[in-house]
N, C-alpha and C positions, 0 to 999 in steps of 0.2 A: 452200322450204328453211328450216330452225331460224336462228333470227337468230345466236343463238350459233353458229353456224356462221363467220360472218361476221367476229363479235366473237373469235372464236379465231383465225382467219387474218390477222387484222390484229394479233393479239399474237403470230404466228410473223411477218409481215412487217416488224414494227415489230423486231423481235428481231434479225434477219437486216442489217435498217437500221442499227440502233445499231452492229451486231456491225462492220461494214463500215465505218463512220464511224471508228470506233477502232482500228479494223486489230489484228493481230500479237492476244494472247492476249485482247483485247477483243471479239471473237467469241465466244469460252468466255463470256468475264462473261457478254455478252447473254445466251446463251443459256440461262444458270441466273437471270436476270432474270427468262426468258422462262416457265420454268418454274414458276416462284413464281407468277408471274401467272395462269398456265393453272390451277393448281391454287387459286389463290383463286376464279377464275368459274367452278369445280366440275369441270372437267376432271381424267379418272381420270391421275393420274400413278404410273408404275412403274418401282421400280428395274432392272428388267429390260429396259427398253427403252436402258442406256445399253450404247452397242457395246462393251460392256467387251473383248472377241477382237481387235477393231482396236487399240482403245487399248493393249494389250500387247503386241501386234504391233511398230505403233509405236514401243513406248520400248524395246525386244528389241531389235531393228535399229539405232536408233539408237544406243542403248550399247555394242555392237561396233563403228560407224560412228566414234565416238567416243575411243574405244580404238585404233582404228588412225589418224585420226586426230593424235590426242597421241602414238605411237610416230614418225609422218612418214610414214604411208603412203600418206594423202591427199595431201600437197602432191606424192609419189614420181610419183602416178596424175597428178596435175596436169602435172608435168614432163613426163612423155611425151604427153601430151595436145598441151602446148607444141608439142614438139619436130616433134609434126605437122602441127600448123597452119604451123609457118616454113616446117616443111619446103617446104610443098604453098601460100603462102597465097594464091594464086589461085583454087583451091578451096575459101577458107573458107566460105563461102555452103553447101555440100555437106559438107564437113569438120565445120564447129564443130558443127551440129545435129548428126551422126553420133556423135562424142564425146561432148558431154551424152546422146544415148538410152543409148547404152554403158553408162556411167557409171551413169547410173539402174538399167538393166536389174540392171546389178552391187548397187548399193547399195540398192535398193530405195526411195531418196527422191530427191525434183529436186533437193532442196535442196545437191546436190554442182555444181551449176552454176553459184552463188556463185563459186567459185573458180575457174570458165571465163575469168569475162565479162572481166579486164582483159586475160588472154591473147589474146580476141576485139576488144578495143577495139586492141589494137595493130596487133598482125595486119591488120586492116580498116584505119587509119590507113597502114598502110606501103605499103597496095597502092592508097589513094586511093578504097579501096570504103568508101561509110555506113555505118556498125558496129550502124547499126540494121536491118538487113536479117538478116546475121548472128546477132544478138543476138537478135532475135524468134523468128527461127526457132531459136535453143537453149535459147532459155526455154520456149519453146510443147513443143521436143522432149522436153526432161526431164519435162514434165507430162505429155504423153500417153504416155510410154513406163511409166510409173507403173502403168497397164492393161496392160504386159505382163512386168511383171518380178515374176518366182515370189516374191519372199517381201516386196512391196509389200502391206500393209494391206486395198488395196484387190480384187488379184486375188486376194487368199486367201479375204474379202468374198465375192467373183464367184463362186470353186469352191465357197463353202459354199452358195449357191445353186443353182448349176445341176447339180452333182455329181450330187446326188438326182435329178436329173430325168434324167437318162442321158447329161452329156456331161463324158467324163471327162475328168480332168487335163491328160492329153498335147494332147486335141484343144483342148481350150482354150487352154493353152498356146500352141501352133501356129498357131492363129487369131490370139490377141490378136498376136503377134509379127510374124505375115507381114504382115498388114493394116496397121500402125502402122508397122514400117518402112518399107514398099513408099511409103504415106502419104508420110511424113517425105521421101524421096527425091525424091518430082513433085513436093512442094511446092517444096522447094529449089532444084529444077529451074525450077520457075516465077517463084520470087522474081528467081532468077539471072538468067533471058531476060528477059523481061518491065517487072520495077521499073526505076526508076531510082536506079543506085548510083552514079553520080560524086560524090564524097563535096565536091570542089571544085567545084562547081556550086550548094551549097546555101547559100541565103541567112544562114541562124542559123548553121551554123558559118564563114562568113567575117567573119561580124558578132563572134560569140564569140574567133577565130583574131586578128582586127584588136584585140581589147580584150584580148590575151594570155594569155583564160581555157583555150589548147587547149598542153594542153604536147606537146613533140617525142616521138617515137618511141623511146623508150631502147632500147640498144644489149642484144641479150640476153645474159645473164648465168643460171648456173643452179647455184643453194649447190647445197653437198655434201649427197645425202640423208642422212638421223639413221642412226647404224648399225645400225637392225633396223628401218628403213623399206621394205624388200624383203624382208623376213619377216615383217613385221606385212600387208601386201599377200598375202602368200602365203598365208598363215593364211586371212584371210581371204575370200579368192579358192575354197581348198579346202572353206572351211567351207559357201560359198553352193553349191557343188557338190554337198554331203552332203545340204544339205536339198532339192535339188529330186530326187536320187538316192531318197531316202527318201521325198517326196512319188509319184514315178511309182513306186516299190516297192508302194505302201499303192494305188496308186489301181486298181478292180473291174476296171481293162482291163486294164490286166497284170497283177494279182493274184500278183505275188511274195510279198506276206505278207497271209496271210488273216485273222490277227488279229492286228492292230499292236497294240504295248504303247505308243504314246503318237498322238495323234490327228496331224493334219496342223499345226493351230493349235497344239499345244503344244508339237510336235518344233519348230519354227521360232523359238518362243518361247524353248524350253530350250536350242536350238544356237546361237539366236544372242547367248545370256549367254555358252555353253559358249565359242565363240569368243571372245567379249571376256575371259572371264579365261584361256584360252590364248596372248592376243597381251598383255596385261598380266603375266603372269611369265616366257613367251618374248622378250618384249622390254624389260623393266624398264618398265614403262611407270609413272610417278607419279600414283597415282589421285586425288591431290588437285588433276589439275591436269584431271581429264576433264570436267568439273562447269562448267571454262571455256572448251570446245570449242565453236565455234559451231553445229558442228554439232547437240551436246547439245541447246545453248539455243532450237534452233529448232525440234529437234525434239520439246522436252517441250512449246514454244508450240504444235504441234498437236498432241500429245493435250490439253491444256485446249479447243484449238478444236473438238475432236471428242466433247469428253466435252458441252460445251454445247450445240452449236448442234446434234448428231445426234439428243441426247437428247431434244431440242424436237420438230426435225422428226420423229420417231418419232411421240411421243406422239401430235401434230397429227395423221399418219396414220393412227395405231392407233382414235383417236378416232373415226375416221370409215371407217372400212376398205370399210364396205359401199358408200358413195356411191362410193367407187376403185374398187370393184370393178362398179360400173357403167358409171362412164366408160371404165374398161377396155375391158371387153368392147363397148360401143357404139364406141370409137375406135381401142384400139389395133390389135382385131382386125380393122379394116378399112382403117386404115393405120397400119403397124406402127411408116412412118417419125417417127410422130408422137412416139412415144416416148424416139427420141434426140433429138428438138428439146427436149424437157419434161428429158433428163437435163442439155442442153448448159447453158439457162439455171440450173438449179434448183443445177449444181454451181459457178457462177460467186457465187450466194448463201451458199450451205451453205460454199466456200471449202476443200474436199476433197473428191477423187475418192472416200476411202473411206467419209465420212458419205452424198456420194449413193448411193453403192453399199448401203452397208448401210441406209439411210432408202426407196429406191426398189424396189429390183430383187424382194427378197422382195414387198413388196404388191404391184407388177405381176404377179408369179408366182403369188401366191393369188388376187388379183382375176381373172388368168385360167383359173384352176381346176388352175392345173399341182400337182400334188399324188405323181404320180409320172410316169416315163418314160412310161406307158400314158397319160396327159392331155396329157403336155409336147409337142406336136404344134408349138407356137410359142416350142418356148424360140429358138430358134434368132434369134429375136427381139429377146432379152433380149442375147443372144450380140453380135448384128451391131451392137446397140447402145452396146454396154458403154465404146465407146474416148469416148463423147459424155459422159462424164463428166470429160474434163478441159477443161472451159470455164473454169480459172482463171483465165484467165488473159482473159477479156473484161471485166469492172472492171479497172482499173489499179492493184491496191492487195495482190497479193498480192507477198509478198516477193522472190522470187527477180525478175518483171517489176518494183519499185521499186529493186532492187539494179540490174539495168542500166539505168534511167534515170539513176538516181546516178551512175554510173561513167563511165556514154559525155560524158567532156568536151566531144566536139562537138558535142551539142546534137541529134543528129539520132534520137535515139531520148527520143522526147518523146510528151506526151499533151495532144491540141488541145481550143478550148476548151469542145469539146463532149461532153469525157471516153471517147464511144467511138471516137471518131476517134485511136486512140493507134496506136502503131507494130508491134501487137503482135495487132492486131483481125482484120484482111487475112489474113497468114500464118497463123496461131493458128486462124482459123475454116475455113480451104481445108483444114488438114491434118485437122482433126477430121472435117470430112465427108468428105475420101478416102478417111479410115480407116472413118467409117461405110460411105461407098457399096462399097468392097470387102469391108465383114462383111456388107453385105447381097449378094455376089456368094460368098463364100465360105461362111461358118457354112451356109446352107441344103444348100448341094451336100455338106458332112461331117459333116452333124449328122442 
């Protein structure tokens, strides 16, 4: 092998290192560090390799996310979120993950599971269950449900992949969703049997409880929603309806419209502005104040994350296409499972589902010659794998997993001192491979 070989993998590693030491938009830096580097030790760099389709995805979504949002129709979603968990909260173990996928599915990012987690810290406090049992399993669910929600970055990613190769929308659809749920359900299932939840049994929060760092249980209370907090919701809610309506319109199985006037990526792109300025004059919404939506802020921090670190890992790949497409075909074709182990860590680095998706999935697809439905004999492959792209959440540092270590007062949702040993490693890795080992029971039998 080219020594530069070597010297360029150590300047994506090294990239991916920095990016992760700095957390939150310091991943982006890295990765245009990275790229400055590659390109001074002669590595071809191209503007074309940045997912520009995700990244607009991205801040699309977001900006409607946003907009509703600053109208109240986020905290609205949150309230009845609540209202479920008191209801029910012996079942929050099965509840709260259930709501964060929801939620995701709906919004297209995890990042609406920020506003779970104190709902989940109480909840779990009132019933004497560890709030990090809970809490793992709705951080972990918001991320893997990311691979089944229609106008998430990364499964739109996924369709522009395997679309061409004969599996269209709906079935993909159907797989990502039955597999990930079903997942998410044994998992909870096993947390719940199995772990151990007596929340007065654990050492650091009686330690913490004794030094009167765990405050009581507040009494629920639930403000008035904003008055077009249930129509900025609704707005919303129809508008995610229109685009997957017009997604399975456009797509060669059902062939309702044989020549769309705007593609899949730009309907989603276009409707989801279209929404946000319909819930911004339907609901007065003040747009000097959208800019301060957390939501916003977190979600313009990944497209910088996605414009750097994908951009990298692109090039790195493109660089080398031919060596991938050798290991390809000597490994994945003869175990296929190898492929989700290579997405599960690679997207724990890369620190989004949709830079591994669009950094990975296409080179596997050329490296194994799929070029159309007549080649694609192993997309199904690609398929059963696809949900092994939310290993976020195995470093301890992406946001929504440092948000509920923050929050949970009792101390029980922590990260030991060997960093993978966190609260979040257990659950987070059981549900990603149910979800695999069911794409590998399911995609092949419908694809």
């Amino acid at each position: 092998m080219d020594i530069m070989l070597f010297v360029q993998l150590a300047v994506l590693l090294a990239g991916i290192y920095l990016g992760v030491r700095l957390g939150g938009m310091g991943v982006g830096y890295a990765g245009g560090l990275g790229i400055v580097v590659m390109a001074i030790i002669g590595m071809k760099v191209e503007f074309k390799d940045i997912p520009v389709d995700v990244i607009l995805i991205i801040a699309s979504v977001i900006s409607a996310i946003a907009a509703m949002q600053v109208a109240g129709g986020l905290d609205y979603l949150v309230q009845i979120a609540s209202r479920i968990l008191r209801k029910h909260p012996k079942q929050i173990n099965i509840l709260a993950p259930t709501v964060t996928y929801m939620l995701t599915i709906l919004a297209g990012t995890g990042h609406t599971a920020f506003s779970m987690i104190p709902v989940i810290v109480e909840v779990a406090k009132g019933q004497n269950i560890k709030p990090s049992a809970p809490l793992a399993l709705s951080v972990v669910s918001s991320q893997v449900a990311i691979t089944a929600s229609p106008i998430s970055a990364a499964f739109v990613a996924m369709t522009g992949v395997v679309e061409p190769l004969g599996v269209s929308y709906p079935k993909l659809l159907f797989i990502c969703i039955s597999t990930t749920f079903v997942a998410m359900i044994i998992t909870a299932i096993i947390v719940n049997t199995f772990f151990k939840l007596d929340l007065s049994s654990d050492p650091i929060y009686q330690e913490r409880l004794a030094k009167g760092l765990v405050s009581e249980v507040k009494v629920t209370e639930y403000a008035e929603p904003k008055p077009f907090a249930k129509r900025s919701v609704a707005i919303f809610a129809i508008g995610v309806l229109i685009v997957v309506a017009y997604a399975l319109a456009i797509s060669k199985s059902v062939g309702l419209v044989e020549k769309p006037i705007l593609s899949r990526d730009a309907a989603i792109i276009s409707f989801m502005l279209t929404i946000g300025f319909f819930i911004t004059v339907l609901c007065k919404v003040d747009t000097g104040k959208l800019l301060q939506a957390n939501t916003f802020q977190s979600g313009m921090s990944a497209c910088i994350c996605v414009v750097g670190i994908a951009w990298l890992g692109t090039t790195f790949v493109n660089g080398h296409i031919d060596l991938f497409k050798d290991v390809a075909k000597n490994i994945v074709s003869n175990y296929p499972f190898v492929l989700a182990i290579v997405l599960y860590f690679l997207s724990c680095l890369l620190y989004s589902q949709a830079a591994t998706t669009k950094v990975m999935m296409p080179a596997v697809a050329l490296a194994l010659g799929m070029t159309s439905p007549e080649t694609a004999g192993q997309v199904w492959v690609l398929v059963a794998s696809f949900a092994a792209v939310s290993g976020l959440f195995v470093l301890p540092t992406y946001p929504t997993t440092l948000g509920a270590i923050a929050m949970d007062d009792t101390g029980t949702t922590r990260v030991g001192k060997y960093v993978f040993n966190h609260s979040f490693f257990i659950p987070g890795t059981i549900m990603v491979a149910l979800s695999v080992a069911l794409g590998f029971l399911v995609a092949p039998a419908l694809i």
